[in-house]
Structures are given as C-alpha cells and as structure tokens.
N, C-alpha and C positions, 0 to 999 in steps of 0.2 A: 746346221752343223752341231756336233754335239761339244760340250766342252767338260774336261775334268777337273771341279774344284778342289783343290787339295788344300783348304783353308781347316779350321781347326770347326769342329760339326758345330759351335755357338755360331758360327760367324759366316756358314752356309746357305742358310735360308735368303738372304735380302738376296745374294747372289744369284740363288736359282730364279726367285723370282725374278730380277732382270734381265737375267740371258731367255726367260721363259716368255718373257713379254715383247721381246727383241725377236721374237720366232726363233730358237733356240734349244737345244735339248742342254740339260745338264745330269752330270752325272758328280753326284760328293761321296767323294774316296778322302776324308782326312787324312791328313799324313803328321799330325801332332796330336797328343790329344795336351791337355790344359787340366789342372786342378790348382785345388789351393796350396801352397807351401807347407809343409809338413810340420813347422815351428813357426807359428804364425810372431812370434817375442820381437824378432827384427822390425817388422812391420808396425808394431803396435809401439814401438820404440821411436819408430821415424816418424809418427806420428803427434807423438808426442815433443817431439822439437818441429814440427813443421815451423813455426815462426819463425826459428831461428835460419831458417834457408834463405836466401836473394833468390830461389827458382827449384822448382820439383820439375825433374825432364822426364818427361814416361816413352818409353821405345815405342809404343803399340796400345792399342784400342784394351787388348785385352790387361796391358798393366794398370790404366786407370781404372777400369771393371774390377778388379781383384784387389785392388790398392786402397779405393773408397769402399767397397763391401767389407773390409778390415776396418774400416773406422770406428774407433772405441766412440760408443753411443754419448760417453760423460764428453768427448771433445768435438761432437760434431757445430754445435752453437758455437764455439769456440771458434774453429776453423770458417764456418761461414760470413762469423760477422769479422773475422780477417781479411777476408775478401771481399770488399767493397766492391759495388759497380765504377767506381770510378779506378780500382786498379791499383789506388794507393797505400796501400798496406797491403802486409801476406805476402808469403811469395809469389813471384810469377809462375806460369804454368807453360812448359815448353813441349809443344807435339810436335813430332817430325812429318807427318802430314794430314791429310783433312780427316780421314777414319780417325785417331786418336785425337784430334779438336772435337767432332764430335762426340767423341764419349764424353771430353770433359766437360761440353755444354751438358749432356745429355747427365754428369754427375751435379750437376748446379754450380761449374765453376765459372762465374761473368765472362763474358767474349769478352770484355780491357784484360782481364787477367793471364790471357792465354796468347803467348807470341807462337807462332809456323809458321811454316812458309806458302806463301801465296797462292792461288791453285795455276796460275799460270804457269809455274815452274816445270823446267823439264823432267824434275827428277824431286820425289822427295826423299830425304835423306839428314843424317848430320850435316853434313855441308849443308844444306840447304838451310836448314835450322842458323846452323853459324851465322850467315849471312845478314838474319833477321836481329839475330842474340848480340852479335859482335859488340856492336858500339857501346850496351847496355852496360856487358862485362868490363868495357876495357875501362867503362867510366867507374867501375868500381873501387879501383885499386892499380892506382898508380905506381911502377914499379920503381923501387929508390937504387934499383943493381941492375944488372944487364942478368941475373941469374933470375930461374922461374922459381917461384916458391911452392914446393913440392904440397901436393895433399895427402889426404888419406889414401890409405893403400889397402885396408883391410875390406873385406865386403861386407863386415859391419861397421864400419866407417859411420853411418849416419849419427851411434851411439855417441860420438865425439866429436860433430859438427857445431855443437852447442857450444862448446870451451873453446874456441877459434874463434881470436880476434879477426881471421880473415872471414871474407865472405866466404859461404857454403854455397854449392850446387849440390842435391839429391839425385841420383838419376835411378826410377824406378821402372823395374825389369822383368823378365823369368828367370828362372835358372834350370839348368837340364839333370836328369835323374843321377844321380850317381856325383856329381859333376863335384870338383876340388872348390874351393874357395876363391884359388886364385881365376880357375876355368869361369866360374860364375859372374866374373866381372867383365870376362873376355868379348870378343866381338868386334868387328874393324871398324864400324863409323863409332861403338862407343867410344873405342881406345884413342882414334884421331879425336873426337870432339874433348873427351878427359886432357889432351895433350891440350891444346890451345886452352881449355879452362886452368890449368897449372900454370902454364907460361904467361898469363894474365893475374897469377897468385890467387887463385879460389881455388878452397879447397874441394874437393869430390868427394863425397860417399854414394855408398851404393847399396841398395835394396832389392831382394828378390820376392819379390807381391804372389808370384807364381811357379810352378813347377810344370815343363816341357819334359815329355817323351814321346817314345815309339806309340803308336797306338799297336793293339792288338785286332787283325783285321778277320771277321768271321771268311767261311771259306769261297760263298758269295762274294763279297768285297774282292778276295783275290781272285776269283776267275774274269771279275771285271774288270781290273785292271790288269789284267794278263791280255783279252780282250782289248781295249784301250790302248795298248801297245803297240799294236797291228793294224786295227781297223781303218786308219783317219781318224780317228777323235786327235783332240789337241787337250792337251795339260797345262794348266795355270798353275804356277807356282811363284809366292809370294813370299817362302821362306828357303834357304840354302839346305837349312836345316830337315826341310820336308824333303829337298832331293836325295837327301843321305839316309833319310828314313824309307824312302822309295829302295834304291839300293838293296837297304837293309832285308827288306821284306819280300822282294823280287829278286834276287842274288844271281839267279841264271838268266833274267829277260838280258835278248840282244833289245838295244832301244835303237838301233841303227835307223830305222823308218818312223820313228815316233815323232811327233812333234809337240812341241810348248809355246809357254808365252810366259816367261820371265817376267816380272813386277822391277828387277833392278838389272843392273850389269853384272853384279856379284853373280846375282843367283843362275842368271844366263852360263856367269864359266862353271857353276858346281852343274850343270844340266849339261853341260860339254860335255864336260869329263866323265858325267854320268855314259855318254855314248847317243846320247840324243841327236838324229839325225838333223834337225828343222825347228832352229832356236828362232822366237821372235821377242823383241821386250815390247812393254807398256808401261805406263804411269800406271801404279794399284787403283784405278778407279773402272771401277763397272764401264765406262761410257768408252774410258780409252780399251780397253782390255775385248767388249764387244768392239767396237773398230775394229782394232787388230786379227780379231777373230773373222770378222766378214773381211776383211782382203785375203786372208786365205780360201776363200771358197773357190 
C-alpha cells in the first residue's frame, strides 16, 4: 500500500524508511515547510533566562531542533552544567510525546530532566503531558485566594519571566507566516495547558523558535497529489495545519473517496471538514500508523 507523508521534508526520511521496510510505498508531499524565525532576538532572549524557568515545554521535535541550534555558543556550558543528570537544577524539560523526548535527548538534554508522557498512552497530547506535570506544578505555588494568578500575555512574555516572584513555565513553539502576536500564541492543547498552568499561579511565556507555512509545491508534487486523491493511497497527517495547507493548494480536489490517517482527533475533524471520505486515527508513531495502515488493505 502506498502512503502519503505530509510531515515537514526534515522529518520525512526515517518515515519512508519504515513504511519501506514494512513492504510499503511512500510517497512525501510536505504540507509545511519549517525555517528559522526571521528575528531570532526572542529566542536569544529566552535563553538567556533559561534558569529562571521551573520548565521549558516544546510542542514538537522540530521546536527543540530550532530552539537549541539558537543557543548562544557563550551560554551553552552554562545551560549544560544546569542540567545535571540527576535533574536537580535547570529547568525541567517537558515534551508532549516520544518524537520531541527524543530530540531533547538527541540535543544533550539528561532523560531525569525531561517529563512526557509514557508511551503506553492512548494519545499524546497536552493533557497527556498534564497528567505527568500536574503534581510537580501544583507543588509549586500554593494558592492563598480561590482566584488564578494570571501570566503573561504577551508572546514575548519570556523577556519578563525573570522579574516574577512566581514560578515561570516557557512553552517553546512555531509561529505561522504572517500570523498576529496574539495568533502566535494560539492553539487548543497550548491554550488548555496555559489555563491550568495560571490557575496553579505560574506564570507563561511564550517563544517562537520557528516559522511555519505553505510550502510551494513544484507542478510534479501537484499532479501527485491530485493523483493520491483518487487512487487508494492513504494520507497521514499529523498537523491540522497541513490539512488547510492541502486545501489551500488543491482548492477544487473532491476528497469524497480519499482516505487518511489522522495522528490526533483534532486533526481527524480538520480532515472531515476537509471532505475526506475514510478518516482513520493513530498514535504519531511509525509502528502505530503502519498498523493502521495494513488494516486497510
């Protein structure tokens, strides 16, 4: 069976190889592409208070990649011997599932220092994250009111994480081309996890490590995926965002007969709505995602 990656072209290759070794065809039609942030000042900024955080949360593989390749070379000794193996200094390092745990090992951040969620989980996600984080947070800051002690608001926030007696949460991201300041911080599991870290009294900042758009696709790529539409192939899609970039770039496909394989419940209704005939989900991991794949055969 054949399957269409629509992961960002860095983060295509391990893929093809496993759907390739699983007797598999793959076909990578990115649907984002990824650069660096256009004003790298934010980044070099939150870097520069990384101490002052209780926890640096990163949405995705590719914010820790983009996050640490920003690291100013004078603070890297700095930041390392923060991070002890045994956990106890420096902030925590919080990934919503096993792809972004791996980067942070893969950045030199100690497995004590990184809480996610377990790979048993049905689902990874902010909630899932919560679960692990909760108890950590709540022993942070005992609340003396029934009222939540609001954070920062700005999505340069981290620049004033430092001057807060309250504890700081980081949460580092992308942000999309064009996008407003308030849009950049936007996003359903970030805004639910921000609400529980305020009503706990920590305050948020926020950082954009990266810049997300459209890709521009050569006129190959679109007959493939015009192709891909009708044949039987199936679609993986791991971001909401790549199905509104599909959309975007296909404007008159019917996807009445198309099928996918959603990575969350979200992105399964943006692939609804998209018209996709034959929604499936999985856990984002190659092993669950081939599963899913061969029960459709």
């Amino acid at each position: 069976m054949r399957l269409v990656i629509t992961r960002p072209a860095g983060d295509a290759a391990s893929w093809v190889s496993a759907l390739e070794a699983a007797g598999h065809e793959a076909w990578v039609l990115p649907l984002i592409d990824i650069a660096p942030v256009a004003d790298p000042q934010a980044v070099q900024q939150a870097w520069a208070q990384w101490p002052d955080f209780h926890a640096v949360m990163f949405v995705s593989a590719q914010a820790v990649r983009y996050f640490f390749d920003s690291q100013p070379v004078a603070l890297r000794a700095d930041a390392c011997q923060a991070m002890h193996s045994d956990g106890a200094s420096g902030p925590r390092c919080w990934a919503t599932g096993p792809g972004t745990r791996k980067a942070l090992l893969s950045a030199g951040v100690p497995a004590a220092c990184i809480d996610s969620p377990p790979e048993h989980e049905a689902q990874f996600d902010s909630e899932a994250l919560w679960r692990v984080v909760a108890s950590q947070v709540q022993a942070l800051t005992p609340l003396d009111s029934g009222e939540p002690r609001q954070g920062l608001t700005s999505g340069q926030g981290a620049a004033s994480a430092g001057a807060s007696a309250q504890p700081a949460v980081l949460i580092v991201r992308g942000s999309d081309e064009g996008a407003s300041a308030a849009q950049a911080k936007s996003g359903s599991g970030r805004d639910w996890l921000t609400q529980q870290l305020q009503a706990c009294g920590v305050t948020v900042a926020w950082v954009a490590a990266y810049a997300r758009s459209a890709p521009v696709w050569t006129p190959a790529q679109r007959q493939q995926a015009t192709q891909a539409a009708t044949d039987g192939s199936v679609w993986c899609f791991s971001s909401s965002q790549a199905v509104t970039h599909l959309q975007q770039l296909l404007p008159a496909q019917n996807w009445a007969t198309a099928r996918c394989i959603a990575t969350h419940a979200r992105i399964a209704q943006t692939a609804e709505s998209l018209g996709f005939g034959e929604i499936h989900t999985a856990r984002p991991l190659v092993a669950d995602v081939v599963a899913s794949l061969e029960s459709l055969a």
